[in-house]
One Martini backbone bead per residue (centre of mass of N, CA, C, O) as a GRO file, in nm:
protein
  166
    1UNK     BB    1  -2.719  -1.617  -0.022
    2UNK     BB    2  -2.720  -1.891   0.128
    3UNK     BB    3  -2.467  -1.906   0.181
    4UNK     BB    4  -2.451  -1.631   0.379
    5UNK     BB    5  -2.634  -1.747   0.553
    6UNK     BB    6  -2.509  -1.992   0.639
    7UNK     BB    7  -2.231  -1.867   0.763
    8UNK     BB    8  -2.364  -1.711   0.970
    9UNK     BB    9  -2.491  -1.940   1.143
   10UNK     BB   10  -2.181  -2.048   1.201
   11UNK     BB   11  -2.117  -1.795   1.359
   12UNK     BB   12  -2.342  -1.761   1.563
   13UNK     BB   13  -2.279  -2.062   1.744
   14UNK     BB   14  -2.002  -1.956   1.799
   15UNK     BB   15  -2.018  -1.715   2.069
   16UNK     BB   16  -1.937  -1.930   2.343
   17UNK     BB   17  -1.662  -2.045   2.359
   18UNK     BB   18  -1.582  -2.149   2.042
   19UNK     BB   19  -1.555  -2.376   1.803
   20UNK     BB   20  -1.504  -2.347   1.445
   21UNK     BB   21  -1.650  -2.516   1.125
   22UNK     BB   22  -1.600  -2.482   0.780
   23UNK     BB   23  -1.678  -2.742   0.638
   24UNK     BB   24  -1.680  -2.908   0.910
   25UNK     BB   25  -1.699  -3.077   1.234
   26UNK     BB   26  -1.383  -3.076   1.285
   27UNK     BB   27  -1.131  -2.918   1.468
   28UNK     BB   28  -0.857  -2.841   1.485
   29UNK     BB   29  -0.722  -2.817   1.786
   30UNK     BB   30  -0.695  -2.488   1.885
   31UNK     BB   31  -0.902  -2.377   1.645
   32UNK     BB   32  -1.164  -2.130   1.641
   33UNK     BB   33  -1.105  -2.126   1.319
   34UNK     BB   34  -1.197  -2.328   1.034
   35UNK     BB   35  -1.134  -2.516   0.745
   36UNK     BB   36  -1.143  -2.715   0.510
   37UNK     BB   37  -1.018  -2.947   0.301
   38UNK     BB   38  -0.942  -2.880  -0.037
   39UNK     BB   39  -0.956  -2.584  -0.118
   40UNK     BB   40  -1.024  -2.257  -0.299
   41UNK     BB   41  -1.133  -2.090  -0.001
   42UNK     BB   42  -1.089  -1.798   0.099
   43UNK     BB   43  -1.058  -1.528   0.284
   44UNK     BB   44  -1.173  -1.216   0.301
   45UNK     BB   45  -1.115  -0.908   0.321
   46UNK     BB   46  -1.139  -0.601   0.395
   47UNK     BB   47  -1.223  -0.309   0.212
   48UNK     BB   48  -1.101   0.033   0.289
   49UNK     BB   49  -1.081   0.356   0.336
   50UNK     BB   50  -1.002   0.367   0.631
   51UNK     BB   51  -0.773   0.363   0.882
   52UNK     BB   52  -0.808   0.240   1.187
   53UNK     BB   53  -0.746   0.367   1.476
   54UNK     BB   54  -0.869   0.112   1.693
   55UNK     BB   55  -0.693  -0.107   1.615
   56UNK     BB   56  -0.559  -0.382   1.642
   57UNK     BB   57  -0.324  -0.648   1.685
   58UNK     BB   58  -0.383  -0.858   1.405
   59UNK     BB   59  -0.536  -0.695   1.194
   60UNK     BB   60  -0.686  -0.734   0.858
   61UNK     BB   61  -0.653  -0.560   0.534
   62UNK     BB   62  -0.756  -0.332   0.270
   63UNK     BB   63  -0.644  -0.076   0.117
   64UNK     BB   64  -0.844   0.157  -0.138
   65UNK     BB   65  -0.575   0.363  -0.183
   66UNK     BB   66  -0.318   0.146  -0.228
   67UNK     BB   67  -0.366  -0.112  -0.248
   68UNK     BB   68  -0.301  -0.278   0.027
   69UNK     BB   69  -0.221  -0.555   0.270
   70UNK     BB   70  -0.280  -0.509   0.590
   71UNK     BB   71  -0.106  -0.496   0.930
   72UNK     BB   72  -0.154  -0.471   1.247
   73UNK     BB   73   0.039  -0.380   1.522
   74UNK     BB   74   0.189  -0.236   1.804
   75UNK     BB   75   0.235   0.065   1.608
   76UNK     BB   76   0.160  -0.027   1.305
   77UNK     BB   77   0.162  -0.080   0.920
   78UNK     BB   78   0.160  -0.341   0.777
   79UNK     BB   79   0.303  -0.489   0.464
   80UNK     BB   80   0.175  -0.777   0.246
   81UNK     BB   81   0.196  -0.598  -0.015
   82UNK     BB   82   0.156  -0.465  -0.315
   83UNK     BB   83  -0.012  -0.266  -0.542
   84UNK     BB   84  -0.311  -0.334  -0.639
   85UNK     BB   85  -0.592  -0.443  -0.734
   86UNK     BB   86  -1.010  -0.319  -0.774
   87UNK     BB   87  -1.150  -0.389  -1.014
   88UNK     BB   88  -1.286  -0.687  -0.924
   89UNK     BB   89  -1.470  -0.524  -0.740
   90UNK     BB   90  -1.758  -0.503  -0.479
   91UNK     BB   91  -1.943  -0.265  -0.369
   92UNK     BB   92  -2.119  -0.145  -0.071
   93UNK     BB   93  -2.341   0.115  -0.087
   94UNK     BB   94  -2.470   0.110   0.154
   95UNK     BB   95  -2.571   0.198   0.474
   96UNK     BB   96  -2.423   0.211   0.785
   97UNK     BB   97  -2.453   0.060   1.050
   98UNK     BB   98  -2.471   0.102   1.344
   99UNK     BB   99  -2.288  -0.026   1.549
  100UNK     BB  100  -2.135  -0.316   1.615
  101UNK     BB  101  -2.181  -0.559   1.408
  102UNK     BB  102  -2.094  -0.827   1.482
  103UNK     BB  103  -1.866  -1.100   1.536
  104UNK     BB  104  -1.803  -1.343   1.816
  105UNK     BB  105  -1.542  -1.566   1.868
  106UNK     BB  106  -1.491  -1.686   2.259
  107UNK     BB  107  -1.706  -1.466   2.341
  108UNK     BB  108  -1.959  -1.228   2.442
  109UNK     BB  109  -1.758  -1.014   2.438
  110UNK     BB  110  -1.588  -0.687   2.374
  111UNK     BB  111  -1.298  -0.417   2.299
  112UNK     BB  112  -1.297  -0.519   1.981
  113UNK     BB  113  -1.269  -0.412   1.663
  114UNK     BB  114  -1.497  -0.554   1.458
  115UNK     BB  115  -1.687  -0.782   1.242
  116UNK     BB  116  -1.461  -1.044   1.298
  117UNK     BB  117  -1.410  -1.163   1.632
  118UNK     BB  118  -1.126  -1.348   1.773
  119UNK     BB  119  -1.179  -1.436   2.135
  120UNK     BB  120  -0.848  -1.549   2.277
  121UNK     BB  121  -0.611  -1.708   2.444
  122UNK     BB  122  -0.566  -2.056   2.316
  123UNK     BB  123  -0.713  -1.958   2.045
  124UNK     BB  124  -0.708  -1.968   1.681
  125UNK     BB  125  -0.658  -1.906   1.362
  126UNK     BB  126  -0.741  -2.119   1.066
  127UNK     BB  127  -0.683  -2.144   0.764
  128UNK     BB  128  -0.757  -2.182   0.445
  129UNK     BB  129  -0.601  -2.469   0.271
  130UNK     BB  130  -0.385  -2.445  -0.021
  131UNK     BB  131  -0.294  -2.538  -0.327
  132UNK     BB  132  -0.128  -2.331  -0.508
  133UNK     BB  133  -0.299  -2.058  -0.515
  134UNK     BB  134  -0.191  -1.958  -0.807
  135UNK     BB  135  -0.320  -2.211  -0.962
  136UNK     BB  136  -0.597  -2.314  -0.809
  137UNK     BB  137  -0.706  -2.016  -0.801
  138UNK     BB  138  -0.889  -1.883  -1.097
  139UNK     BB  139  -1.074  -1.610  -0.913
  140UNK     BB  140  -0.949  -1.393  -0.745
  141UNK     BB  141  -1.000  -1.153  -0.478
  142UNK     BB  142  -0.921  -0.894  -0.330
  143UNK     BB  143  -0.793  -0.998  -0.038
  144UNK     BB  144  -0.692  -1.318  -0.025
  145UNK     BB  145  -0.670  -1.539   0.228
  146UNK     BB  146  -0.419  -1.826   0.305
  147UNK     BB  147  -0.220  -2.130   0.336
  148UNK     BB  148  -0.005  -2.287   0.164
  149UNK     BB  149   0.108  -2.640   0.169
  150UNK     BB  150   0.368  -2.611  -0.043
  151UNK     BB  151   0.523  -2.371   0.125
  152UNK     BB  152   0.406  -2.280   0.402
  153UNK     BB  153   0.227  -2.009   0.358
  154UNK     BB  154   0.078  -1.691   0.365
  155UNK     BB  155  -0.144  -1.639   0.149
  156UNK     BB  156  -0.202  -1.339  -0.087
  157UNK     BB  157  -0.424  -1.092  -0.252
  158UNK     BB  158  -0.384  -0.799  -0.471
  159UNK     BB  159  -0.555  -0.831  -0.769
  160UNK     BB  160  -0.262  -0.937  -0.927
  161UNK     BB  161  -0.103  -1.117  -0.674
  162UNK     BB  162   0.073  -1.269  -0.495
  163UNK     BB  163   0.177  -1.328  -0.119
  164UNK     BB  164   0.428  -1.473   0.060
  165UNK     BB  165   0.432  -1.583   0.401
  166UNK     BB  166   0.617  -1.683   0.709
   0.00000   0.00000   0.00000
């Protein structure tokens, strides 16, 4: 619960035009989101049971009907992984709270949905770069996304294996 209260903090904090950096001082170059180096903590993606209608180009979630990693484009949803399991996640079962509900990164307002929105011209989001992802994270929970320094592609958690893409 601390971690996730700590984690909040650092991104609310980063609410107007910032860089954020989580577990580091200094984010690398142009990115508005950074993680520290040497880590085996990936992003988590949100598992939906519906997948959003109002998505913009470059949403990434799992869909937790076909348990499939995907990518909204310009015009449809691309699959980045084959289909995994969810059955070692763990769902949320409160009651959605209305409302936008988001964290925004890099400007004060949005009218992309999402719940954390990260909104520049100029400046991307930088994966948790990590090792051998498929060795060197022990635990991964499906829908798991980082970086992979020795392969250099996007490395994908479907809940049963990883999925690499350059």
């Amino acid at each position: 619960m601390k971690n996730i209260i700590l984690l909040t903090g650092f991104l609310f904090s980063g609410f107007v035009s910032a860089q954020v950096g989580i577990g580091k001082e200094m984010v690398d170059g142009d990115g508005i989101l950074d993680f520290a180096l040497n880590t085996t903590n990936g992003i988590m993606l949100p598992i939906v049971e519906t997948l959003p209608n109002d998505a913009v180009a470059g949403t990434i979630l799992m869909d937790k009907n076909d348990k499939i990693v995907k990518m909204k484009d310009s015009s449809a949803w691309v699959e980045l992984s084959d289909a995994g399991s969810i059955n070692n996640a763990t769902f949320n079962t409160s009651t959605e709270v209305p409302g936008p509900n988001r964290v925004i990164i890099g400007n004060s307002t949005t009218n992309a949905p999402g719940v954390l929105v990260l909104e520049s011209t100029d400046k991307a989001l930088i994966l948790p770069k990590i090792a051998d992802p498929h060795i060197n994270v022990k635990s991964p929970y499906p829908g798991m996304i980082c970086y992979d320094t020795v392969s250099k592609t996007m490395a994908v958690f479907d809940g049963l294996k990883w999925s690499y893409w350059k």
